[in-house]
C-alpha positions as CSV (number, residue, x, y, z in Angstrom):
1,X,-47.6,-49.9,-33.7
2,X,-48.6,-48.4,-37.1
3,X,-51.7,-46.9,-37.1
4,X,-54.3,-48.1,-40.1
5,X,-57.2,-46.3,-39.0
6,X,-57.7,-44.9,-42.4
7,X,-58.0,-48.1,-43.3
8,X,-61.6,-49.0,-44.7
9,X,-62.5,-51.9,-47.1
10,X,-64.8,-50.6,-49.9
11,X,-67.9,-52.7,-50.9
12,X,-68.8,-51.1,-54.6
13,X,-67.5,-53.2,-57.5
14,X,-65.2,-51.7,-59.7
15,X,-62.3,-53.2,-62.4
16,X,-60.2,-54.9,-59.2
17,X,-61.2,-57.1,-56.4
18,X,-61.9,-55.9,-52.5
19,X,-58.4,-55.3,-50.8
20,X,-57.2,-56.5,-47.1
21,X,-54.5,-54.6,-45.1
22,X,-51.9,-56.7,-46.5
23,X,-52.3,-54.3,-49.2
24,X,-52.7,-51.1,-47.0
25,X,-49.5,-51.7,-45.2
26,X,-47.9,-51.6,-48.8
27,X,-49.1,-48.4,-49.6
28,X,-47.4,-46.6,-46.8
29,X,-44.2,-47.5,-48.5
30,X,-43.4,-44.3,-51.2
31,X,-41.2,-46.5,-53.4
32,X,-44.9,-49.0,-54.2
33,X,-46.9,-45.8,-55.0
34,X,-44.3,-44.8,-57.7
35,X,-44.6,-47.9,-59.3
36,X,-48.0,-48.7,-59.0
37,X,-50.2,-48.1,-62.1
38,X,-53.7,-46.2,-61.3
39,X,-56.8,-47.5,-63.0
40,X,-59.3,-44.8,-64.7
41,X,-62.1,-43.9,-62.3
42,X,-66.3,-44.6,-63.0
43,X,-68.2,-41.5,-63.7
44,X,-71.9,-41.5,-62.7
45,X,-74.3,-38.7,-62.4
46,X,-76.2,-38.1,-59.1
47,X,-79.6,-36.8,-59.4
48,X,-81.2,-35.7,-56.2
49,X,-84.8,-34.2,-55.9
50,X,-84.9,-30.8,-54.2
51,X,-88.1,-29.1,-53.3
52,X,-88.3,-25.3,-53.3
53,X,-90.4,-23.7,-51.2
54,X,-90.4,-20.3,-53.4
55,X,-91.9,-21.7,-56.2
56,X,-93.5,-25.1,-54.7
57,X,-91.7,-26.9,-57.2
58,X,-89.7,-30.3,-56.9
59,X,-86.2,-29.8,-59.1
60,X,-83.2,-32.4,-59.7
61,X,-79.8,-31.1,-58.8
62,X,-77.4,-33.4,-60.7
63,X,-73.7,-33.8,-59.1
64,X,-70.9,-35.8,-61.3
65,X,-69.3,-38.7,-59.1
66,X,-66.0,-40.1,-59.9
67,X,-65.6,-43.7,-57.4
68,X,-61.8,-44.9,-57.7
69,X,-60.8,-48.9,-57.5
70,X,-60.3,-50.9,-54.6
71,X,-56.6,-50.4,-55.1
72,X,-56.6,-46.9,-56.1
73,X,-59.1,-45.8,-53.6
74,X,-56.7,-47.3,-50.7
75,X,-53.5,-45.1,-52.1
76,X,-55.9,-42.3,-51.9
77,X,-57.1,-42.8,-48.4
78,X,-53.8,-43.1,-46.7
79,X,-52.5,-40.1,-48.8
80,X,-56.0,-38.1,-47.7
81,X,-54.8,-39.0,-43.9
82,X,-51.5,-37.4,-44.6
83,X,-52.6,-34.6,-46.1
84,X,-55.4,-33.9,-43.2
85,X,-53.2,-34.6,-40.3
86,X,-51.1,-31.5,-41.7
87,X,-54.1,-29.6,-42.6
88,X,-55.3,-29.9,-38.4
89,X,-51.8,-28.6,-38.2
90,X,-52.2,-25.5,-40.1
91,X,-55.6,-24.5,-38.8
92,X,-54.8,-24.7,-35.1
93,X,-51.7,-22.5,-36.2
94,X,-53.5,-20.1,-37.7
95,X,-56.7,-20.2,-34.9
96,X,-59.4,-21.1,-38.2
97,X,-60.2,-24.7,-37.0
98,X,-63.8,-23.5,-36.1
99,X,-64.2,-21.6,-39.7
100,X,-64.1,-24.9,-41.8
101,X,-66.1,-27.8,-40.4
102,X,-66.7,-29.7,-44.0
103,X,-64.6,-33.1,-44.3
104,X,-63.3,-33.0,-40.5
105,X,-63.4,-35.3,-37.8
106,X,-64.7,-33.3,-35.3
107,X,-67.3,-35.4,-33.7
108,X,-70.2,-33.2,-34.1
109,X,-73.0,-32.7,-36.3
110,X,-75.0,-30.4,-38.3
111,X,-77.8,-29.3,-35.9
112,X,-74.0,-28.3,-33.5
113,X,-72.9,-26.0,-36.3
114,X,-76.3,-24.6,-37.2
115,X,-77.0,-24.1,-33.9
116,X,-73.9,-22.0,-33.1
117,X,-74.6,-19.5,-36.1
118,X,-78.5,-19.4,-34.6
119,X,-77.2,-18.2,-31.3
120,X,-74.6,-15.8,-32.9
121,X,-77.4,-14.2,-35.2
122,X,-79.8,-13.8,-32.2
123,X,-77.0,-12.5,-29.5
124,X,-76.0,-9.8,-32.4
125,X,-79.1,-9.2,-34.1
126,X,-80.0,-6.9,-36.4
127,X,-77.9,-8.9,-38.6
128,X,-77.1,-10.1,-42.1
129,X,-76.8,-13.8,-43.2
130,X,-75.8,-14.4,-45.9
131,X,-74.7,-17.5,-47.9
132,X,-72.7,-18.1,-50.7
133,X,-72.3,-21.3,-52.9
134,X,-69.0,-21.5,-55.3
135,X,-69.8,-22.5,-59.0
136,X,-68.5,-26.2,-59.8
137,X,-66.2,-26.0,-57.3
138,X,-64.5,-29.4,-57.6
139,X,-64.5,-29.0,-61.5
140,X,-62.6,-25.1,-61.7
141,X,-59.9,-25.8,-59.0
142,X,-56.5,-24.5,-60.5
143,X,-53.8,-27.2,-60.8
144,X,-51.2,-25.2,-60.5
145,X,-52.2,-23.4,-56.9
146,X,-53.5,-26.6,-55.5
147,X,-49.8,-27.9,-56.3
148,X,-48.3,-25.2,-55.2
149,X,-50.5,-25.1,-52.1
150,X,-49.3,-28.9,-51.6
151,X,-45.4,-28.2,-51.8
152,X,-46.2,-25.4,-49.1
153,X,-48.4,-27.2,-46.5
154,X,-45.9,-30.1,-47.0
155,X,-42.9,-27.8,-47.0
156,X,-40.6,-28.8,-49.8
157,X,-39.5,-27.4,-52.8
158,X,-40.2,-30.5,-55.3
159,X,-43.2,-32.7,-54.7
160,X,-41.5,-36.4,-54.2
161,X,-42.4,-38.8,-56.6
162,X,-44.8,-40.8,-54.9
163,X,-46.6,-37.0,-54.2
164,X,-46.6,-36.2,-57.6
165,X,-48.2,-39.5,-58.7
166,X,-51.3,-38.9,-56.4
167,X,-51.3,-35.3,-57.6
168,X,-50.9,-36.5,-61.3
169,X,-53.8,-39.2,-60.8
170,X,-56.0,-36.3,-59.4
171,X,-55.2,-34.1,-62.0
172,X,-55.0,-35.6,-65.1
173,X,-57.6,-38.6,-64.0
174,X,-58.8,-40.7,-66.6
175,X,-62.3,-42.3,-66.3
176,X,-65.1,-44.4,-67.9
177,X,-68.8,-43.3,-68.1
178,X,-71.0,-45.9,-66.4
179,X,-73.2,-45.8,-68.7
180,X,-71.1,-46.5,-71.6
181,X,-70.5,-49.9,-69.3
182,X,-74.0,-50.3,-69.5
183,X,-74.3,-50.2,-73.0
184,X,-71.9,-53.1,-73.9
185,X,-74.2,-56.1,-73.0
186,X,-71.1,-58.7,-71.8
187,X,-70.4,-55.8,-69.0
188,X,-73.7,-55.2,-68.4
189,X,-74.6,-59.0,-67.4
190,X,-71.2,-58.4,-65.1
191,X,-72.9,-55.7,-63.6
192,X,-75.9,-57.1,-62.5
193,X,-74.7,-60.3,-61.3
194,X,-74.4,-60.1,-57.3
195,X,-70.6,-61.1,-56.9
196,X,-68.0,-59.3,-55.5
197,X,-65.7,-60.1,-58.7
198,X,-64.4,-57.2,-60.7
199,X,-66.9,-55.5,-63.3
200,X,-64.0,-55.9,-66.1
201,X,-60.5,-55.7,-66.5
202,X,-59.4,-52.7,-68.2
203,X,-57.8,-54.8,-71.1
204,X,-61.8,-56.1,-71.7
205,X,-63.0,-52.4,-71.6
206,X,-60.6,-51.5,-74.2
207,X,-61.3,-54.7,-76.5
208,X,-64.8,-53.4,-76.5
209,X,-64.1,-49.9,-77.6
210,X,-65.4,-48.3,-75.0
211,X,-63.9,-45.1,-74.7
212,X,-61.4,-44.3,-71.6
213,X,-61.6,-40.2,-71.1
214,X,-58.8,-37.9,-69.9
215,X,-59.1,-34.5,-68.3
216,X,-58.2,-32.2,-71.0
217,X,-57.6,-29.1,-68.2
218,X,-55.3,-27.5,-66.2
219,X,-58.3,-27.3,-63.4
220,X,-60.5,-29.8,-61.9
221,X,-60.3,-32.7,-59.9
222,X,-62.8,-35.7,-59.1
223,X,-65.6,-35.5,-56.8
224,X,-65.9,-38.7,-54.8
225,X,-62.7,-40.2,-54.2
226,X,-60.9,-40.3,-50.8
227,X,-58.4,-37.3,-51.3
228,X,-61.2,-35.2,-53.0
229,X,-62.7,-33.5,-49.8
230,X,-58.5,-33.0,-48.5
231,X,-57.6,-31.7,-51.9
232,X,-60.4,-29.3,-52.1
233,X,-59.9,-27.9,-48.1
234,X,-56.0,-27.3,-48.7
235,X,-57.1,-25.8,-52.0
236,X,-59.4,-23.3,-49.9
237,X,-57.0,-23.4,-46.5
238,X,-55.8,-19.4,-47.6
239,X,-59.0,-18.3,-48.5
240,X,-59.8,-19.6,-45.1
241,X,-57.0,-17.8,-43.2
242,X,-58.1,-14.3,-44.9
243,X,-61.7,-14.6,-44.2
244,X,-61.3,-15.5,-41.2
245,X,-59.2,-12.5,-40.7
246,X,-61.3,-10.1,-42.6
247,X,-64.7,-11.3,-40.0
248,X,-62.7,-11.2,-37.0
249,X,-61.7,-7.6,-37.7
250,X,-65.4,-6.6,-38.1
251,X,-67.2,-8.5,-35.2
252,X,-68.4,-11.2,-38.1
253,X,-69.0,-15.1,-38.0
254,X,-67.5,-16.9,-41.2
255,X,-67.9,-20.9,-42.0
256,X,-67.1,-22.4,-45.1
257,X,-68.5,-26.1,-45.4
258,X,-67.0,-27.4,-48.8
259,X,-68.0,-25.1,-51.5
260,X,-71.0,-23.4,-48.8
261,X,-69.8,-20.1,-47.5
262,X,-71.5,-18.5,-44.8
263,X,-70.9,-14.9,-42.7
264,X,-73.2,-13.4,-40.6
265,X,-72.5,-9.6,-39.5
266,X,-73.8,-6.4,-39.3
267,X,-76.1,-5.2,-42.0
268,X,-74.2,-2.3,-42.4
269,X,-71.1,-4.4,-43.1
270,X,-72.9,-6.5,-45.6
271,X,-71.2,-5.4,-49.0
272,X,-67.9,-4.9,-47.7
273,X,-68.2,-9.0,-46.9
274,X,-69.5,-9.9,-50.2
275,X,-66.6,-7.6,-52.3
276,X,-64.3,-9.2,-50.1
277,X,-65.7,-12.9,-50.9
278,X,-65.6,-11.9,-54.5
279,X,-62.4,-10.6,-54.1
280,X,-60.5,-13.5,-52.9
281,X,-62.6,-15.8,-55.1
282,X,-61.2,-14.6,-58.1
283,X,-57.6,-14.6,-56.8
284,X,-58.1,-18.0,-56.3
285,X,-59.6,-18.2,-59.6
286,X,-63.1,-19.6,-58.4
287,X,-66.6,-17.7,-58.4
288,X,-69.6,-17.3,-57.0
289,X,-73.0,-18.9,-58.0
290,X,-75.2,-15.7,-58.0
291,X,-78.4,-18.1,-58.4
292,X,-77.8,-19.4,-55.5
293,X,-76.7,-16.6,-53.1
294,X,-78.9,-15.6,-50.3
295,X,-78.8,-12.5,-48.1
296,X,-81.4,-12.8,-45.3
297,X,-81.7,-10.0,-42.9
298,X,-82.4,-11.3,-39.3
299,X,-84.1,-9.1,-36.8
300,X,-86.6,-10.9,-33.7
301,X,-87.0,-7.6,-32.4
302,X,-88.5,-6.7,-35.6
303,X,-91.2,-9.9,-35.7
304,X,-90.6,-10.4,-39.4
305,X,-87.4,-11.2,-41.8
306,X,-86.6,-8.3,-44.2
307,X,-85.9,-10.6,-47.2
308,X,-88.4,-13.1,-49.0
309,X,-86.8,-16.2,-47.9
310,X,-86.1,-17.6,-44.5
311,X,-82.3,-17.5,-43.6
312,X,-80.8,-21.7,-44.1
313,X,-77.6,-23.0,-43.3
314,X,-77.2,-26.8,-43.1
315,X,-80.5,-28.5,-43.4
316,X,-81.9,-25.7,-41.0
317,X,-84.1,-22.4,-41.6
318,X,-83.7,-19.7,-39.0
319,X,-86.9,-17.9,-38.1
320,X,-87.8,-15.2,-35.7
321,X,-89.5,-18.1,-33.6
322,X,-86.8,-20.0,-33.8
323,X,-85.4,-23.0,-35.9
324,X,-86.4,-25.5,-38.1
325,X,-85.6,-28.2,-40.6
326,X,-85.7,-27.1,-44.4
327,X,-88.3,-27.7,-46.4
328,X,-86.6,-29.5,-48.8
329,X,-84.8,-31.6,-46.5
330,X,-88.6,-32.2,-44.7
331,X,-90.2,-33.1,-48.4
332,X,-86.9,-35.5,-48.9
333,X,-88.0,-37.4,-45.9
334,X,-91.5,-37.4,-46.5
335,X,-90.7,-39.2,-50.1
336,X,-89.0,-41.4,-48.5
337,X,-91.5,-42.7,-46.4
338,X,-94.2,-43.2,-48.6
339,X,-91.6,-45.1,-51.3
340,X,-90.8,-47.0,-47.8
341,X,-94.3,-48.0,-47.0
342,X,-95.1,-48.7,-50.8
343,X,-92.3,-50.9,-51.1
344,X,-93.2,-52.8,-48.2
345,X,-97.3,-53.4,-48.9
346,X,-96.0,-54.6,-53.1
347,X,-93.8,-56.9,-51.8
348,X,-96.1,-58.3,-48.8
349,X,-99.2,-58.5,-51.1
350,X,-96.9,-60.5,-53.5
351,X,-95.5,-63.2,-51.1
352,X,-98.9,-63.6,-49.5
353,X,-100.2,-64.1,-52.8
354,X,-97.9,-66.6,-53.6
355,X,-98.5,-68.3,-50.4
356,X,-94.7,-67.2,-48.8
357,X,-96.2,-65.3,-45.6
358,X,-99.4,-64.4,-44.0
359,X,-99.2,-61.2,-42.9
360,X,-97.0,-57.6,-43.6
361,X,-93.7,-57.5,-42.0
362,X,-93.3,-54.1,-40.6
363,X,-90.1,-54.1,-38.5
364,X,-87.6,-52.7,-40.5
365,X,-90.1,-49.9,-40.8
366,X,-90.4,-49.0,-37.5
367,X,-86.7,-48.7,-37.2
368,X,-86.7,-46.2,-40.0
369,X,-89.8,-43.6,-39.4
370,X,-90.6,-44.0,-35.8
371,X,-89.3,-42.8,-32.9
372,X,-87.9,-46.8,-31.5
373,X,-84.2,-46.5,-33.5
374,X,-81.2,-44.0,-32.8
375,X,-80.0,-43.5,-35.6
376,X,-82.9,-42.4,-38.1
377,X,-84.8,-39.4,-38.9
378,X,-87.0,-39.3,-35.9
379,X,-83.7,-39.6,-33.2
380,X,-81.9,-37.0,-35.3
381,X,-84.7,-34.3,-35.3
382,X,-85.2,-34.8,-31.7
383,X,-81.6,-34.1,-31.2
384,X,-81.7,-30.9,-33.3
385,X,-84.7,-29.7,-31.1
386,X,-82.8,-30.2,-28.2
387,X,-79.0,-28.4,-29.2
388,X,-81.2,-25.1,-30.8
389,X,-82.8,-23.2,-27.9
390,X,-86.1,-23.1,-28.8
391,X,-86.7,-26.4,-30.6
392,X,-90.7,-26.0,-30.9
393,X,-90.3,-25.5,-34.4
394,X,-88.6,-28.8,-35.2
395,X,-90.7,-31.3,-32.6
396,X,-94.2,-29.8,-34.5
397,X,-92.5,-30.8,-37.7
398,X,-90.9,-34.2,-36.0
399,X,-94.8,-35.0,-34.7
400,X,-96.6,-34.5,-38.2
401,X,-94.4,-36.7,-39.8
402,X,-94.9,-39.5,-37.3
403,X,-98.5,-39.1,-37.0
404,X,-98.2,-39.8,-41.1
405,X,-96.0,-42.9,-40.3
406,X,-98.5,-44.4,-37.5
407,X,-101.6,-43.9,-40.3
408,X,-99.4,-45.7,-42.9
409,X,-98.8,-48.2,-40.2
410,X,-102.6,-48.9,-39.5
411,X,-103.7,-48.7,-43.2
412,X,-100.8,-51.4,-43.7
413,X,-102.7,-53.5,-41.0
414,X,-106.2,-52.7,-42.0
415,X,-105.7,-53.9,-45.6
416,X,-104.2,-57.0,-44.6
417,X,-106.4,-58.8,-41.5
């Protein structure tokens, strides 16, 4: 029986309709890639909030997302399921499957990976952490070693055609800005309406002028599309194989998750790791973000961290007490709360005004920011308490922000009996 477990129905609009696995049974056939026509992918900009605890300040990190059609986007997944099965294939060959744990099905969290490099620092302590982030990673990937790290991992000569038309797509992707969509007031009404009917058809978008983009490189490939997160892992699968090496040979821990590179080892070790990351890098024609590299020495023994900033890896801050969850990712929930709450009390007030209800619904609330759901904030923090060793760290946080959540709750009540 063929297995369709890639298989996922996608419920963004985009210039085609939703597609069933009638169609996902077609793409498994090489001969219908080759003939089949890609559309150009929407570009939007994603603005998060981060908060940062050196300077108290809230900034917006800004990440360029590239969503593919219904069509397109099932192509993509079946090829990305390929491409990963052979990729499981390498690593276990080569003994790295615990080195990269971004874009894997491994069936375990962040708090598991966290936790591990928190029990490595403390078992080997005095050590180093230190943390390295790639600049634009998805945007300065090298076209011709990601092809020529495709022919390898697939082991032929010649990419086949139906290949090289995913490769080409990913390549030399052509896309339309979202907001340029949003400017042309026909698409615009499309876009609000709540239908399931496509935004456009590419022949309207080009009757309207609006301009379809091509990437002028030889580097780059989209972020957000179903093969992305494969491309860029095979992309990195050498670097992977010679870091993994390099820390072996010195006693080190090294995890790469995406573009986030991690090694902890032995302070006196510490450059040696960093020319070598720089090092391999460049001869993979990548670099390091120095604004966002941090070296933490870690040292319990010593009672305080010899650096100004707590060591972080996933979410998590590493202290001499223990661990806990980052700031930022603390202040990200707590925003969310209070737009949760606020939301809620504007539209209550509202239908009771208009006579629609009689008191505030709070339900869907309580599933959110108390402890009563499994899959929220509150079940997830308790479940990082309990896989670090000493989770005292993360429960005090966990109980602040549900003693906030239970005074929201009885303000919502008091204003409205």
């Amino acid at each position: 029986m063929t297995d369709y477990s890639w298989f996922s129905p996608r419920g963004y609009r985009h210039f085609d309709r939703q597609v069933g696995q009638s169609f996902a049974v077609k793409v498994t056939l090489p001969e219908f890639v080759e003939r089949h026509a890609f559309s150009p992918l929407i570009h939007y900009v994603k603005s998060e909030k981060r908060y940062k605890p050196l300077d108290g300040k809230t900034k917006r990190k800004e990440r360029p997302i590239m969503f593919a059609s219904h069509r397109d986007a099932c192509i993509l997944s079946y090829y990305a399921w390929l491409l990963n099965a052979q990729l499981e294939k390498a690593y276990a060959a080569y003994g790295i499957g615990d080195n990269v744990i971004a874009y894997r099905a491994l069936g375990r969290g962040n708090y598991h990976f966290a936790s591990e490099v928190y029990r490595f620092a403390l078992a080997n302590a005095p050590v180093a952490i230190l943390a390295y982030d790639v600049t634009k990673f998805f945007d300065t990937l090298d076209h011709s070693l990601l092809k020529a790290r495709l022919r390898r991992l697939l082991e032929v000569e010649t990419l086949s055609d139906n290949w090289f038309k995913v490769f080409r797509y990913m390549t030399k992707f052509r896309f339309v800005m979202l907001d340029d969509l949003r400017a042309h007031p026909p698409i615009l009404l499309s876009l609000q309406r709540k239908t399931r009917d496509p935004i456009a058809t590419i022949a309207e978008v080009k009757n309207a002028s609006i301009a379809i983009h091509t990437n002028p490189n030889v580097f780059g490939i989209p972020q957000g599309t179903p093969i992305s997160a494969a491309f860029s892992n095979l992309y990195m699968f050498s670097f992977d194989v010679e870091m993994s090496a390099f820390c072996n040979s010195i006693g080190a821990l090294y995890r790469r998750y995406s573009d986030d590179i991690l090694v902890v080892c032995q302070l006196s070790n510490a450059r040696d790791v960093e020319v070598k990351i720089e090092n391999l890098l460049a001869a993979n024609a990548l670099q390091i973000s120095r604004d966002k590299t941090e070296v933490s020495e870690f040292d319990p023994a010593n009672g305080a961290l010899a650096s100004r900033r707590a060591a972080q890896y996933l979410g998590f801050t590493f202290h001499q007490r223990g661990a806990a969850i980052r700031p930022s990712s603390l202040s990200r929930q707590w925003r969310k709360m209070r737009k949760g709450f606020r939301r809620t009390r504007e539209v209550a007030e509202k239908a009771i005004a208009q006579g629609k209800a009689t008191k505030v619904f709070t339900k869907k609330l309580r599933k959110r920011f108390t402890s009563v759901a499994t899959r929220n904030f509150s079940s997830y923090a308790r479940r990082s308490a309990k896989q670090f060793d000493n989770g005292d760290i993360i429960l005090k946080q966990l109980r602040r922000f549900e003693r906030e959540a239970e005074r929201e709750f009885q303000r919502l009540k008091d204003s409205h009996t």
